[in-house]
VEXKEBA-470545 format. One line per 5 residues: their letters; for each residue x, y, z of N, C-alpha, C, O, CB. Coordinates in pm, whole numbers, plus 50000, padded with zeros to 5 digits. Glycine has a CB too. Example, Ala and Ser with C-alpha at 12.3 -4.5 7.8 and 13.67 -1.06 7.14 Angstrom:
2
AS	51319 49431 50780 51230 49550 50780 51320 49670 50780 51424 49668 50846 51131 49553 50905 | 51285 49775 50708 51367 49894 50714 51290 50003 50787 51341 50114 50804 51408 49940 50572;
//
This chain:
91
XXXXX	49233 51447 50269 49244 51341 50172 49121 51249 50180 49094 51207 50068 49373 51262 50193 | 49036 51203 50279 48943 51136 50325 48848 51181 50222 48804 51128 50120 48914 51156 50469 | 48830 51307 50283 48673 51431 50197 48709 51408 50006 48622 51388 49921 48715 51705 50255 | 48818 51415 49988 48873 51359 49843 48813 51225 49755 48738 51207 49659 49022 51321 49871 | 48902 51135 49860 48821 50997 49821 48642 50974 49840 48564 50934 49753 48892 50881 49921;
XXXXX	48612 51010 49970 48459 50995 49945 48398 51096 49832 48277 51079 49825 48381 51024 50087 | 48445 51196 49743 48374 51298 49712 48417 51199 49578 48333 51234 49495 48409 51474 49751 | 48502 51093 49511 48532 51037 49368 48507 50933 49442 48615 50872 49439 48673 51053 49272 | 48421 50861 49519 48397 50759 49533 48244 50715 49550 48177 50612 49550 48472 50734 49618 | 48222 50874 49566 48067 50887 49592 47981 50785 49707 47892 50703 49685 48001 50860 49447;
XXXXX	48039 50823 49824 48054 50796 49983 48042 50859 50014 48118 50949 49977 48131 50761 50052 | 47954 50891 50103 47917 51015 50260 47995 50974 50323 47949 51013 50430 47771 51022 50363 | 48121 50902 50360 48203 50833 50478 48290 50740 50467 48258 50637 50408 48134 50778 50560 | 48393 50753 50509 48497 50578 50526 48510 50562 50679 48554 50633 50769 48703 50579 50449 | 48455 50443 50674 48476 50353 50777 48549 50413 50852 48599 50514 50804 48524 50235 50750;
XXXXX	48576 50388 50958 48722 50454 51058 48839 50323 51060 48956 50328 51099 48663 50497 51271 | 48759 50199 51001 48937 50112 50984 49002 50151 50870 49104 50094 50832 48942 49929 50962 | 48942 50265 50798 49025 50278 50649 49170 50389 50675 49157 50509 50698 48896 50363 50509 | 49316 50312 50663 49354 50378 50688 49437 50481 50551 49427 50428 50441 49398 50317 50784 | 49502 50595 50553 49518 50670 50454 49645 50711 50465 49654 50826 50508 49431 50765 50444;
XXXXX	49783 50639 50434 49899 50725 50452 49991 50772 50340 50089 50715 50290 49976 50663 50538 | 49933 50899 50309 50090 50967 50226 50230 50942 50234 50302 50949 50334 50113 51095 50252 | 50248 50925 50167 50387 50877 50210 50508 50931 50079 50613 50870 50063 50378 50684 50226 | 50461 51078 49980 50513 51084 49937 50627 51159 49939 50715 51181 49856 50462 51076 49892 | 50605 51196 50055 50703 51289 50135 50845 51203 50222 50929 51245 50301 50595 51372 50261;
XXXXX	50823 51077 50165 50926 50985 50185 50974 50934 50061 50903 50911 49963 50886 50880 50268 | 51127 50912 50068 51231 50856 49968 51177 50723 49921 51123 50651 50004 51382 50836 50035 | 51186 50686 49799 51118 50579 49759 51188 50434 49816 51117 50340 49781 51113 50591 49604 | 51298 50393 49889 51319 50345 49932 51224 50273 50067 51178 50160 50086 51402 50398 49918 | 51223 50392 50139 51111 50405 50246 51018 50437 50222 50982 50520 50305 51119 50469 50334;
XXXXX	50953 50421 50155 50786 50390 50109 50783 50230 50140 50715 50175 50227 50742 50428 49911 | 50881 50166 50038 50843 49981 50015 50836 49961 50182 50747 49899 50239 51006 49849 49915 | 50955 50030 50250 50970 49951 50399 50878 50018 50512 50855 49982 50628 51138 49961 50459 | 50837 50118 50442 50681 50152 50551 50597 50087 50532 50517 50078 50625 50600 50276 50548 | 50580 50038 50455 50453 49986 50365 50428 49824 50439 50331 49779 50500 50501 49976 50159;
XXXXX	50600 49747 50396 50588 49688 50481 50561 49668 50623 50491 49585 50681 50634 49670 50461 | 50620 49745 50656 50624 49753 50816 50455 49771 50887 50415 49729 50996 50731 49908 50860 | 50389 49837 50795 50279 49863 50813 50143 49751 50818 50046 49747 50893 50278 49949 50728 | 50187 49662 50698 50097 49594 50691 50150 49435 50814 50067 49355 50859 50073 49579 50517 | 50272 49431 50836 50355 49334 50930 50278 49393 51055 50207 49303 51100 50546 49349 50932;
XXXXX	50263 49534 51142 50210 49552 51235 50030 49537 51253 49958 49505 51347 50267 49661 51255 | 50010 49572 51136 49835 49570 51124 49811 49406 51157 49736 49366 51246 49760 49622 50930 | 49884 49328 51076 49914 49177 51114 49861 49141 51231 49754 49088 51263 50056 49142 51127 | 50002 49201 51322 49973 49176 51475 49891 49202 51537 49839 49126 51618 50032 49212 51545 | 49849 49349 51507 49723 49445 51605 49612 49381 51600 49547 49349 51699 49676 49602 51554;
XXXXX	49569 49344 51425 49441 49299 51452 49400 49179 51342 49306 49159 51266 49342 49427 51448 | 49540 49101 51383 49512 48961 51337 49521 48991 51185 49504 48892 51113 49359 48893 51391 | 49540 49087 51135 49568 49090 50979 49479 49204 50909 49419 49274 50991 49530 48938 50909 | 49467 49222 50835 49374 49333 50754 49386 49246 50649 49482 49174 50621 49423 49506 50725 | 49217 49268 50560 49214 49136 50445 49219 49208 50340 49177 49151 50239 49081 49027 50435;
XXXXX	49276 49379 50318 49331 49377 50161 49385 49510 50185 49349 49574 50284 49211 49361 50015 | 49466 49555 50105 49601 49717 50127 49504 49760 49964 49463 49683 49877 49888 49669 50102 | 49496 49886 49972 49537 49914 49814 49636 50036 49843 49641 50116 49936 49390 49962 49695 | 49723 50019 49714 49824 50108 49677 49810 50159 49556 49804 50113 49442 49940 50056 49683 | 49806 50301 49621 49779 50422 49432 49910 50466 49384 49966 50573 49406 49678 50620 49449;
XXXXX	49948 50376 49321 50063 50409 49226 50191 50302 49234 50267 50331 49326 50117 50563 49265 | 50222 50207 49172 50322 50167 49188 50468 50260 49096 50583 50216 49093 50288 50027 49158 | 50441 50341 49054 50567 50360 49000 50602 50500 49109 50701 50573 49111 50564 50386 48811 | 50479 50501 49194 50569 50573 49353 50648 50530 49405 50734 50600 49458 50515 50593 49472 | 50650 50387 49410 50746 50280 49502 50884 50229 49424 50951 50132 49459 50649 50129 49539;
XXXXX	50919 50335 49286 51021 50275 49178 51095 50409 49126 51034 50491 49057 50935 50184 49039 | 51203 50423 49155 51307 50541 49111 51236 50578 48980 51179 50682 48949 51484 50490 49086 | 51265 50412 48879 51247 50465 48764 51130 50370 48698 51154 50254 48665 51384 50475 48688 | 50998 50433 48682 50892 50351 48659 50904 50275 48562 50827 50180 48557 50788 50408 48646 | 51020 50297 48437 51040 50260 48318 51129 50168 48309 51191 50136 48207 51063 50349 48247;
XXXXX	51143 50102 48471 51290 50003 48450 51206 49834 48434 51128 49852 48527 51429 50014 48640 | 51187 49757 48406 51118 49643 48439 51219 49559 48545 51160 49519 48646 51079 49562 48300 | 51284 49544 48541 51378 49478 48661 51347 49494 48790 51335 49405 48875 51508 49524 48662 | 51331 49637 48804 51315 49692 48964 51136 49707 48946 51071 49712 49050 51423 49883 49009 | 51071 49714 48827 50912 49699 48880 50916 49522 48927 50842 49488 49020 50770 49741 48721;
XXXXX	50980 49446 48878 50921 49299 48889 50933 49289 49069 50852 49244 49151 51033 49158 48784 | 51104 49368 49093 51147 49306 49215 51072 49393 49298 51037 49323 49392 51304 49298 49245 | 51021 49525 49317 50916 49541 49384 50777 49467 49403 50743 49431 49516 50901 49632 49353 | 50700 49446 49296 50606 49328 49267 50634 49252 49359 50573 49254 49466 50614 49256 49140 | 50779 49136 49319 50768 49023 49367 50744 49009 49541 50698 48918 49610 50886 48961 49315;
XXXXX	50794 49138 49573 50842 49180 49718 50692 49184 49792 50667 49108 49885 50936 49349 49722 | 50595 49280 49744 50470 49296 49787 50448 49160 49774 50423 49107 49882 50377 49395 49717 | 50450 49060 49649 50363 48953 49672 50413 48830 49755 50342 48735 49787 50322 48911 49546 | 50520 48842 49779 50579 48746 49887 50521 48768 50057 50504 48681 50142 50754 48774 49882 | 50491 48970 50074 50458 49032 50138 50295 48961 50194 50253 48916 50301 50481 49156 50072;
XXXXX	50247 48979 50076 50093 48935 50062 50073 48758 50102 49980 48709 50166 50040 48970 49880 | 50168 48700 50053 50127 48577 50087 50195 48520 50251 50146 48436 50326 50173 48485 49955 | 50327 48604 50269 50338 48574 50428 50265 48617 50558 50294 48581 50672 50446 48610 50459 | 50122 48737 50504 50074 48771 50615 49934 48777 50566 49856 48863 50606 50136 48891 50678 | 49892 48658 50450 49775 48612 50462 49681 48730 50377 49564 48695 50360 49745 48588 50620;
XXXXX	49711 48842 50331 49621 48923 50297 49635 48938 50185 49720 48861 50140 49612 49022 50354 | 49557 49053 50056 49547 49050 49954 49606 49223 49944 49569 49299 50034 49406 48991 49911 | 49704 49281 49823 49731 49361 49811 49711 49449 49651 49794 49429 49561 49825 49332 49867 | 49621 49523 49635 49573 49592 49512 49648 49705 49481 49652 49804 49554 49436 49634 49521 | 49724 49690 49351 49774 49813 49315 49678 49938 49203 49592 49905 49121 49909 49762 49250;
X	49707 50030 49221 49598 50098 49124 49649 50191 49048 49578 50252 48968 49485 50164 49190;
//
């Protein structure tokens, strides 16, 4: 996946803090709470990481077409984003 992104990003390399996790092989439930959990530990380890991006929000939503459950995901990341100081990009 690395060789992917640098080859449409047109990069010889990512950094080694860039981290890359699939996660579609998890129930969309557990995506939001890895996700969290993830950026709550990066927090700790190393004082925070200053931005997430996420490719796809309607990965993180049963039904991409519901607006109710896109807002309350939204709101969730951005409550996410502002309790641990960092910035979170969806794409």
């Amino acid at each position: 996946m690395r060789d992917k992104i640098c080859k449409y990003g047109s990069v010889q390399k990512l950094p080694d803090s860039v981290l890359i996790i699939p996660l579609l092989e998890y129930d969309v439930l557990m995506r939001v709470a890895i996700i969290e959990d993830l950026i709550r530990a990066k927090r700790e380890e190393f004082d925070g990481c200053d931005i997430w991006f996420i490719d796809g929000l309607g990965d993180l939503l049963d039904n991409s077409n519901a607006p109710v459950e896109s807002k309350k995901v939204i709101d969730q990341l951005r409550r996410l984003a502002s309790e641990c100081n960092t910035s979170i990009v969806i794409l």
